[in-house]
N, C-alpha and C positions, 0 to 999 in steps of 0.2 A: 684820589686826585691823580694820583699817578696813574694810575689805570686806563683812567680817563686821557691824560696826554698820548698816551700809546696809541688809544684809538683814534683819535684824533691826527695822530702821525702818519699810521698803517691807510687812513683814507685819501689824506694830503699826499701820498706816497704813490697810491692805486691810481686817482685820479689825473692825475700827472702821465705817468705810463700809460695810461689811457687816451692822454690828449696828444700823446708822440707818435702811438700808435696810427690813430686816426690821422696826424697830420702825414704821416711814413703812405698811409692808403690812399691819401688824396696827392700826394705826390707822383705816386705811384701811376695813379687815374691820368692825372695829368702827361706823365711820359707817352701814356698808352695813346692819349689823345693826339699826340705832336706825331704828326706825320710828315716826312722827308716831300715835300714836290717834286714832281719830275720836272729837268730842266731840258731844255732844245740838246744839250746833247745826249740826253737818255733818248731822246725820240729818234736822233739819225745813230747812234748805235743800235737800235731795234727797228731801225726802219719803219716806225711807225706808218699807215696808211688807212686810215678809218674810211677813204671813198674807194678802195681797193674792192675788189669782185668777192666773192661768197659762191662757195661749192655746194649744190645740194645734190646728193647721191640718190638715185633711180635704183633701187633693188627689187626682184617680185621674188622668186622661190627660191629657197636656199637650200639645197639637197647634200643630206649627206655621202658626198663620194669624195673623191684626191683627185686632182685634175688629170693624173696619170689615167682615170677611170671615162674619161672622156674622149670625143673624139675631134673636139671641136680646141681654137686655139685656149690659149692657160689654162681659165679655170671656167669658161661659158660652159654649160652641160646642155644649149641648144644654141643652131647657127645663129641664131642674133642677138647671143648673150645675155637673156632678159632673166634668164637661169644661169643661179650661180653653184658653185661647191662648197662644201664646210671649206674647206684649205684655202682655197681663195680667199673667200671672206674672212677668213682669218686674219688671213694677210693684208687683206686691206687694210682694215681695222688697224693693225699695227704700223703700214704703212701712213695712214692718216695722222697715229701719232706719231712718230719718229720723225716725221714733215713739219711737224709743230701745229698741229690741227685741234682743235678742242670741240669739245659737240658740243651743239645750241640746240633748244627745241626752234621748230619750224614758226610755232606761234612766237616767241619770244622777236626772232631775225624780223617775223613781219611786222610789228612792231617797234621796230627801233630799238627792244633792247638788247643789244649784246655785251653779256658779260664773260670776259675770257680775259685769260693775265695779261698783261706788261709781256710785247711780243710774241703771244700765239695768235694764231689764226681761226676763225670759225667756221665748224662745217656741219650741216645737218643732213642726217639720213635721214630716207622717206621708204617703205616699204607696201609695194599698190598690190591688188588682187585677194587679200586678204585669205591666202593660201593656209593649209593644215602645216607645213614647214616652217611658217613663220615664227609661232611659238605650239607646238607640240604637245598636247600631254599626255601622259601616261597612266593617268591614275590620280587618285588624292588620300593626302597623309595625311595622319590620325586627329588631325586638326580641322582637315576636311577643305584643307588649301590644296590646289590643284601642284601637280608633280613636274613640270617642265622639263619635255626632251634636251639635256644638253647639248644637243646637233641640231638643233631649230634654231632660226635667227636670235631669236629671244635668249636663249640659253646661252649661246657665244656670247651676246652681249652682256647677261648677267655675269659670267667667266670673267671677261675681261674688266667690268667693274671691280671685281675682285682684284685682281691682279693690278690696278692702276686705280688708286682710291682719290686720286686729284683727278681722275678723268670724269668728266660730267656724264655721263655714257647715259645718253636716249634717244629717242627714235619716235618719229611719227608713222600709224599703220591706221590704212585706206582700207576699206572696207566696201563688199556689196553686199549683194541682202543674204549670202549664207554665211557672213560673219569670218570665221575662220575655220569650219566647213567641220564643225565637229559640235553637232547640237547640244551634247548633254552637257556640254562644257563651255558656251560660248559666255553665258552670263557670266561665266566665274573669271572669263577672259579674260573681257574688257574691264571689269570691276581689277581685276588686279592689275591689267597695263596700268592704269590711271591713276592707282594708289601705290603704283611703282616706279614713278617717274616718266612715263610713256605717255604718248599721247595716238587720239584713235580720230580718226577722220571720215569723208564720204569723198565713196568710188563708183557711185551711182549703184542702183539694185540689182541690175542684169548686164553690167559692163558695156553701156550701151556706145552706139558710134553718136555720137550727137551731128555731125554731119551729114545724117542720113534719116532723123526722125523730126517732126515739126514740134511747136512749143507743148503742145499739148504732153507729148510724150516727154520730154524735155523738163517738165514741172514732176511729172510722177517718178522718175528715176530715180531724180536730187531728192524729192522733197519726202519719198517713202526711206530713204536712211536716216534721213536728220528724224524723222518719225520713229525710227527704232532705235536709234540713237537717246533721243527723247527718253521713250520707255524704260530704254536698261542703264543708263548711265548720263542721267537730266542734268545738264549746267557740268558736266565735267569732258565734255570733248572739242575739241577745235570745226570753228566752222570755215573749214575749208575743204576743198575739194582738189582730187589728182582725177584728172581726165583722162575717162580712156583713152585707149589710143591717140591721146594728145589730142582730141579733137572737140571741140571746133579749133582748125589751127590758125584762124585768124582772130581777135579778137574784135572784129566788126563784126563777127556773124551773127544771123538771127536769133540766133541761142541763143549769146552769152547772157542777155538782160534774163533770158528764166532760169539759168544757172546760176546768177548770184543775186536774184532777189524775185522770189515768186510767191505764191499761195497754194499749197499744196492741203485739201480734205479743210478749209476754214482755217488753217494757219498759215502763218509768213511764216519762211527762212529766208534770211540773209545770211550768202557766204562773201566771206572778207576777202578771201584767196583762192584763186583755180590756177594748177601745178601744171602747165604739157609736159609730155615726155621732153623734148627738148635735146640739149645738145654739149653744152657749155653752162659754164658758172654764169650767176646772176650778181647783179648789179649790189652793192653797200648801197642800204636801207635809206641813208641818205643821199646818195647821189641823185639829182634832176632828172636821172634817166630813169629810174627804180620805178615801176609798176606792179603793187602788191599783189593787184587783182589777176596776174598774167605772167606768171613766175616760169623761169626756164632750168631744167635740168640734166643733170649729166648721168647718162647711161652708164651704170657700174658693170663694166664690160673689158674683155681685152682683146687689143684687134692689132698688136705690134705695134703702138706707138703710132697708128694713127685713125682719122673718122672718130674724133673726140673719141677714143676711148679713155680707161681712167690715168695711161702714162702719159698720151699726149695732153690731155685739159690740166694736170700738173706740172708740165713743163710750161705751160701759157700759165699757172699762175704763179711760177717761180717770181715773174717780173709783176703781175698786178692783183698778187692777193691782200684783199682785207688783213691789216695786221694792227692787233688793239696796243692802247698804252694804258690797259689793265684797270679804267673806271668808265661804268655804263654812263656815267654822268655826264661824258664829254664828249666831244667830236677830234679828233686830232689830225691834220692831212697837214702837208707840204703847201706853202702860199703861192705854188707853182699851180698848184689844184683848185682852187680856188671855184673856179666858175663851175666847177662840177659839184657844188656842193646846191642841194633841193633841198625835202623836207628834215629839218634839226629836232625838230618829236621835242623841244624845248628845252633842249640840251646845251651846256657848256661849249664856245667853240674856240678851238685852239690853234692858232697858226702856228708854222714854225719855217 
């Protein structure tokens, strides 16, 4: 009998600690759940601006040299800056962060979603020509995963992911039909951009001038990458397109309907986005003025602060950058902005 109470005690005893436990974990849950709201004045200490402008950076070849190695101004390695140097790019890069910039992919901005904290700002790189500099390689380890030149676009970027593990660090890369100009390696590429955070896009097959060919050719440019695209890497690349030479540069031209929805060999492509060269920062996703299908960009160039280079187009967005209040779920602008607010993607909208 006694025995028996004991047992009976030790379970009354367990079960007990057991129901404190669990209430301790559900409390617990509970804290986690309770979240602090941001008030109007968390928004004018961060200057909140969710209809504020968005940087997209123009980069093509990245070479390794030190601007000292060149002969052109900072860090261009040719007169019109469309080549850059490792040093530069470095410095960009750092520069973007230390400005409070956060990288977004290109698909995400065209979509409306941008997630970046409470107070940064979003910026997307774009890299056109689909150059051997871009991402490099060397060789493949004993795994049979390709070896990435650390002095290739790609390698900086993976560097600095390293070094900055809250920084989102990706990059969209335009492509023509040699890929990234290194055959024995190109499948293994793209397969790793894309299961690496990266995303890979179309630059037409032979970098064509579209201002200079009728539709016919116009269909076979676009519609033969989305085709190879297709083949090596199905359903995992963005369908947008960076125009060469920015061109067609008006968006009435007779192109543009076979550049973003044609029939190429018995299939449609549709692309959602065509990139010009451009000039300046583009329009917040939601502002009235935002045209997804006709995006404008800024030449990552240095020309002493000014012809949009990359000091001047950040001192113009000292005063009207995109600046988030850290949930994709919302809209947040000043009720002074008001009429500038267009497409909400079905979003929370916040005045203040």
């Amino acid at each position: 009998m006694k025995k028996i109470l004991i047992i009976l005690l030790i379970v009354l005893i367990t079960g007990c600690g057991n129901k404190e436990i669990k209430k301790d974990e559900n409390n617990e849950k509970e804290e986690i759940k309770e979240e602090k709201s941001l008030t109007v004045e968390d928004y004018k200490n961060n200057s909140v601006n969710e209809l504020g402008e968005v940087p997209i950076m123009m980069y093509h070849g990245i070479h390794n040299k030190k601007n000292s190695d060149t002969e052109y101004t900072g860090g261009n390695v040719d007169k019109d800056g469309y080549q850059r140097t490792t040093e530069s790019f470095v410095k960009d890069l750092e520069f973007y962060y230390e400005k409070g910039y956060r990288m977004i992919r290109l698909n995400d901005y065209v979509d409306g979603n941008i997630d970046v904290e409470l107070g940064k700002s979003p910026i997307i790189l774009t890299f056109d020509d689909g150059l051997e500099n871009s991402i490099k390689v060397t060789g493949l380890d004993d795994k049979g995963e390709i070896i990435i030149d650390p002095n290739s676009a790609v390698g900086i970027l993976e560097q600095f992911k390293k070094k900055y593990p809250d920084y989102n660090v990706t990059a969209t890369f335009f492509i023509n039909g040699g890929i990234f100009q290194q055959e024995k390696y190109n499948e293994k590429i793209l397969n790793w951009l894309v299961d690496h955070g990266y995303d890979v896009g179309n630059h037409t097959n032979s970098h064509v001038n579209f201002s200079n060919v009728d539709s016919t050719k116009s269909q076979e440019e676009v519609g033969k990458i989305y085709k190879l695209l297709d083949k090596i890497i199905p359903g995992k690349y963005v369908n947008i397109i960076a125009l060469p030479f920015g061109s067609p540069y008006n968006f009435e031209h007779a192109n543009m309907p076979y550049i973003l929805k044609a029939t190429y060999e018995g299939k449609t492509y549709e692309t959602k986005s065509a990139l010009r060269v451009g000039w300046k920062s583009e329009s917040s996703p939601f502002d009235k003025s935002f045209n997804p299908k006709f995006l404008k960009r800024i030449r990552a160039y240095d020309n002493n602060g000014q012809d949009f280079d990359i000091e001047m187009n950040f001192k113009l967005l000292d005063n009207t950058r995109y600046i988030s209040d850290g949930d994709k779920n919302t809209i947040v602008f000043q009720t002074s902005m008001k009429e500038k607010l267009g497409n909400t993607y079905n979003k929370k909208i916040i005045e203040y």
